[in-house]
N, C-alpha and C positions, 0 to 999 in steps of 0.2 A: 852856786848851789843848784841850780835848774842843771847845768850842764851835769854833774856828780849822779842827780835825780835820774836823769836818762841814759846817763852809762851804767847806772844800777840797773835799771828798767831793764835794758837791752841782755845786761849780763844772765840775768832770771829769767828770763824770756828764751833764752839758748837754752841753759840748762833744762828748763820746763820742756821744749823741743824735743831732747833729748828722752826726756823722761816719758812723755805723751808717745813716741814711737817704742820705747821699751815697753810702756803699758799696754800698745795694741799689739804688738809683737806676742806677749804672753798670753796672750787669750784669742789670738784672730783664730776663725773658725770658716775657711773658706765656703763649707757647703752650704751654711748658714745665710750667704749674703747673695746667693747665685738664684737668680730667677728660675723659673720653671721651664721656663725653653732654652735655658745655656746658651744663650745668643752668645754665638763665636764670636761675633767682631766686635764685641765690647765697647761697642759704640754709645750707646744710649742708658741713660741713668736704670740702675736696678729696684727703685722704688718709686709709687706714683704716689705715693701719701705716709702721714706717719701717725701713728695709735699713741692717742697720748692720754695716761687717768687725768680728770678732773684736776686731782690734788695737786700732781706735778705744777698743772699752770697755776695754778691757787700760788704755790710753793712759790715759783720761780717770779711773779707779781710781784708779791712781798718783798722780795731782792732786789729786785729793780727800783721798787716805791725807796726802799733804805737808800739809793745811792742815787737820788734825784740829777746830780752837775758832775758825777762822774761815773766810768765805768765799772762794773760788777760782772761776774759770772761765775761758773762753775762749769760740773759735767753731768752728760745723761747717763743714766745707764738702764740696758734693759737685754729684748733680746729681739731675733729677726725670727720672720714668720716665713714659712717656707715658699711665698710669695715673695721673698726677699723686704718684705715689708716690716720697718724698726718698729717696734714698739718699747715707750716709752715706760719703765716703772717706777726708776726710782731719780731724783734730781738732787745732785745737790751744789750747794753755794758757796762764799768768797771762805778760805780759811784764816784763822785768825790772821797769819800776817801775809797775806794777799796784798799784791799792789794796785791801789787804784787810784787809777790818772784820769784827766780830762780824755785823753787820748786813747787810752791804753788800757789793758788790765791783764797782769801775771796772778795766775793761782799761787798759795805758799803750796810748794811743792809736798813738803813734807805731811801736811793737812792732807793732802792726798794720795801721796804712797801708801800711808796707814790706811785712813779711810775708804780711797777706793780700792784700794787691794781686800780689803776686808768685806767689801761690798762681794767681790767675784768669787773669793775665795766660800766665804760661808752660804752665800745665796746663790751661787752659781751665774749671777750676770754678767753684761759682757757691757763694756766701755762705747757705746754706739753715737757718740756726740758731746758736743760741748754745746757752752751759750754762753753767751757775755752782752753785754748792754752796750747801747751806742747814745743813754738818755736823753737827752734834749736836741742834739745838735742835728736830727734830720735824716740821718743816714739809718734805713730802714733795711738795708741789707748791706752783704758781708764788703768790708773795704776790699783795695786791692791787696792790703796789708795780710789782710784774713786770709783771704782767697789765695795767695801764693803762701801761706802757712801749710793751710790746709791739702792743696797740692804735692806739697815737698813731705808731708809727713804720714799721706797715706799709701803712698808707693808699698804697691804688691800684700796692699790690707784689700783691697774689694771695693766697698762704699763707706762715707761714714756721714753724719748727719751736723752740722751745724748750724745754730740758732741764732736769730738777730732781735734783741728786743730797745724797745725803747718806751720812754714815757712823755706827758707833759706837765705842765704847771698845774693843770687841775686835778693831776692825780689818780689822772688813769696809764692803763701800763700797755703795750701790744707787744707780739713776740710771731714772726714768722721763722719758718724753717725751710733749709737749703741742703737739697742731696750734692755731692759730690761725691766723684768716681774717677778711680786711677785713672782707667783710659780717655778722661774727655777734659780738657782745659778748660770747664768752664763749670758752673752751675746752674741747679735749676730751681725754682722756689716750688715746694713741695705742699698739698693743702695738709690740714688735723683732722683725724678720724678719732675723736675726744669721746671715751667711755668714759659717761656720766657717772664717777664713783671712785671712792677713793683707795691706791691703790695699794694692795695689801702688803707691799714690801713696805709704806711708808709707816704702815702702823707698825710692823713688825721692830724695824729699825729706827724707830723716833721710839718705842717703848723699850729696849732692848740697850739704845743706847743712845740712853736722852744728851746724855751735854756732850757726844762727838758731834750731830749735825748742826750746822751754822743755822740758827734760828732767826730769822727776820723781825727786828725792830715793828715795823707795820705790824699791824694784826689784821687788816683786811685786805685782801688781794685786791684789783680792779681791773680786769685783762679786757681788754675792748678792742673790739675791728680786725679780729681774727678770720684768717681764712680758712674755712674747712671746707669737706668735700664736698659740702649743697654748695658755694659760692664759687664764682666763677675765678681762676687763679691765671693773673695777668702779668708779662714779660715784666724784668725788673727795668724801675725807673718808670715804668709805662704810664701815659698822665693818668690813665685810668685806673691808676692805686692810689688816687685823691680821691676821696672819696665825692666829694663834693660834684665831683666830674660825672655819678653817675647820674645823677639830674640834666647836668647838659649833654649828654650821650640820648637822654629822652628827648629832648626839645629837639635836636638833630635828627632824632626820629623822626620824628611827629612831624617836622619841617619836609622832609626829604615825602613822608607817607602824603603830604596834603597836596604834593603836586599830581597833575592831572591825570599824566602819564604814566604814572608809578602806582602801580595795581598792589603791589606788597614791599615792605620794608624790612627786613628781617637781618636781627644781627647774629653776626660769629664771630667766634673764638677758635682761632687758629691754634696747631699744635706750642706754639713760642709765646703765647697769650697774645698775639694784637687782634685787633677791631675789625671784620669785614662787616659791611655793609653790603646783604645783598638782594636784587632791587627787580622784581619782574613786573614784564609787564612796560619794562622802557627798554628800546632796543637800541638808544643813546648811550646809555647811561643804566649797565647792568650791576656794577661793582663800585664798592667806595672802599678805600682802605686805607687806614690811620696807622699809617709807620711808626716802628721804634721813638722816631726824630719826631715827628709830630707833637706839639703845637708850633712847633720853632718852624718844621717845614708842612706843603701844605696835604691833604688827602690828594689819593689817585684816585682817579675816575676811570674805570674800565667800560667798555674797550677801548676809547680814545684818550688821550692824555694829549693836554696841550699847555707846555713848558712856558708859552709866552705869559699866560693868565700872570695877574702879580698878586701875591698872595700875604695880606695885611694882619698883621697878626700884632696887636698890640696888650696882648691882655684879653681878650675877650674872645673866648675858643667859637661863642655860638654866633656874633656877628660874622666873626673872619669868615665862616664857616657860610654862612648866609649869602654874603657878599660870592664869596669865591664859587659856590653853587651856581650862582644867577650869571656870573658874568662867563663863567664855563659853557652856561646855554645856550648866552648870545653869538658864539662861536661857533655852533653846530647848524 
């Protein structure tokens, strides 16, 4: 039975492929998605944030809250600003016969040839992302599964936007979003620039055409610990997307500022989101910097680095941190 379940899975999942590149095929709109300085070497993502109404995350909550122990999604649609920047209008979610697994989740294709075709054709949007849920299990951004989807199916579309949400047992729900772009093998987590209001395609098309869009069970959203454009937006995996990390990120401060030496303590955010630490006023010890790997490995100390130091990391990021500080000076 399981095995039958996942060669279904897989079967729908090609098809959908198939279908998801014809649907950007029929509406990609090259000039739409090209930044303002037509950077030739196509190297770097064409959006630094994404415009999303109110209602969408209201919306897309609600979906996530319906499918607490498995996967859920849909698609975005909206349009790109001539900053190459998506904005968000219209969301919509699982179609009736949607599959949804622990692992996984196929759109009913057909739920959405009708529906988002009717979306582009009568309102003039364009297909700019997907979203699906990863609820309980941790994974707060896109698998490797996602991510070589996503690669394989935007070839010679420009950018498109993918979304990761998840929730917990208390019943709040989080949703980051990730650009990808033909030319770069990789992504990047992009912040919300959330206009407070709800967005006039939803009323248009919840009143217009009430029992096509999938309506969520929940009746109250609860979208918590979103990253927008005032918040600082940090490398994936990075320990400092625990939240709880930004309280010991202070105490490391405060630790590092109360030495005698160190006239200022000042942190940064590198273009790839990690942690500098930088530090005047000591002419030992001007740089601190908490790598990708970190807490597993331990901060560098610029200018001098010393490889012998052993660095104890048992749990406890602000003793290690303590410890490896003090025993790095006795060295100097």
């Amino acid at each position: 039975m399981e095995k039958k379940r996942r060669r279904n899975g897989k079967r729908r999942e090609k098809v959908y492929h198939v279908f998801l590149r014809r649907l950007l095929e029929s509406h990609k709109n090259k000039e739409c998605i090209k930044p303002k300085d037509n950077n030739q070497s196509g190297k770097e993502f064409l959006f630094k944030k994404v415009k999303i109404y109110q209602s969408e995350l209201d919306y897309i909550s609600r979906c996530i809250l319906d499918y607490p122990n498995i996967e859920t999604g849909g698609q975005l649609f909206g349009l790109w600003m001539s900053d190459g920047t998506p904005v968000v209008c219209y969301a919509i979610g699982p179609g009736p016969n949607a599959n949804h697994q622990p692992t996984f989740f196929n759109q009913d294709i057909a739920y959405l040839e009708r529906f988002g075709q009717t979306i582009i054709d009568r309102l003039g949007l364009q297909h700019i992302g997907e979203w699906h849920s990863h609820h309980q299990i941790g994974l707060a951004h896109p698998s490797g599964h996602d991510a070589s989807t996503m690669y394989n199916n935007i070839k010679g579309r420009g950018s498109f936007l993918l979304c990761i949400g998840n929730c917990d047992s208390r019943g709040t729900s989080m949703l980051n979003a990730f650009a990808f772009n033909e030319n770069i093998r990789d992504y990047k987590k992009i912040p919300w620039d959330i206009i407070d209001n709800v967005s006039p395609y939803r009323t248009q098309i919840d009143y217009t055409m009430p029992n096509f869009p999938y309506q969520p069970h929940t009746i109250r959203s609860n979208m918590q610990n979103l990253q927008t454009i005032e918040s600082p937006i940090y490398g994936t995996s990075y320990w400092m997307e625990e939240k709880s990390n930004n309280i010991i990120l202070k105490k490391i401060i405060d630790f590092v500022q109360s030495h005698p030496k160190n006239q200022e303590c000042m942190p940064l955010i590198d273009q790839d989101g990690y942690i500098h630490l930088s530090i005047r006023g000591n002419r030992l010890i001007n740089e601190i910097f908490f790598s990708k790997s970190f807490p597993m490995l331990p901060p560098q100390f610029k200018p001098y680095e010393n490889e012998k130091i052993k660095w104890n990391y048992n749990g406890d990021i602000y003793q290690a941190f303590v410890e490896y500080y003090n025993n790095y000076l006795r060295t100097l």
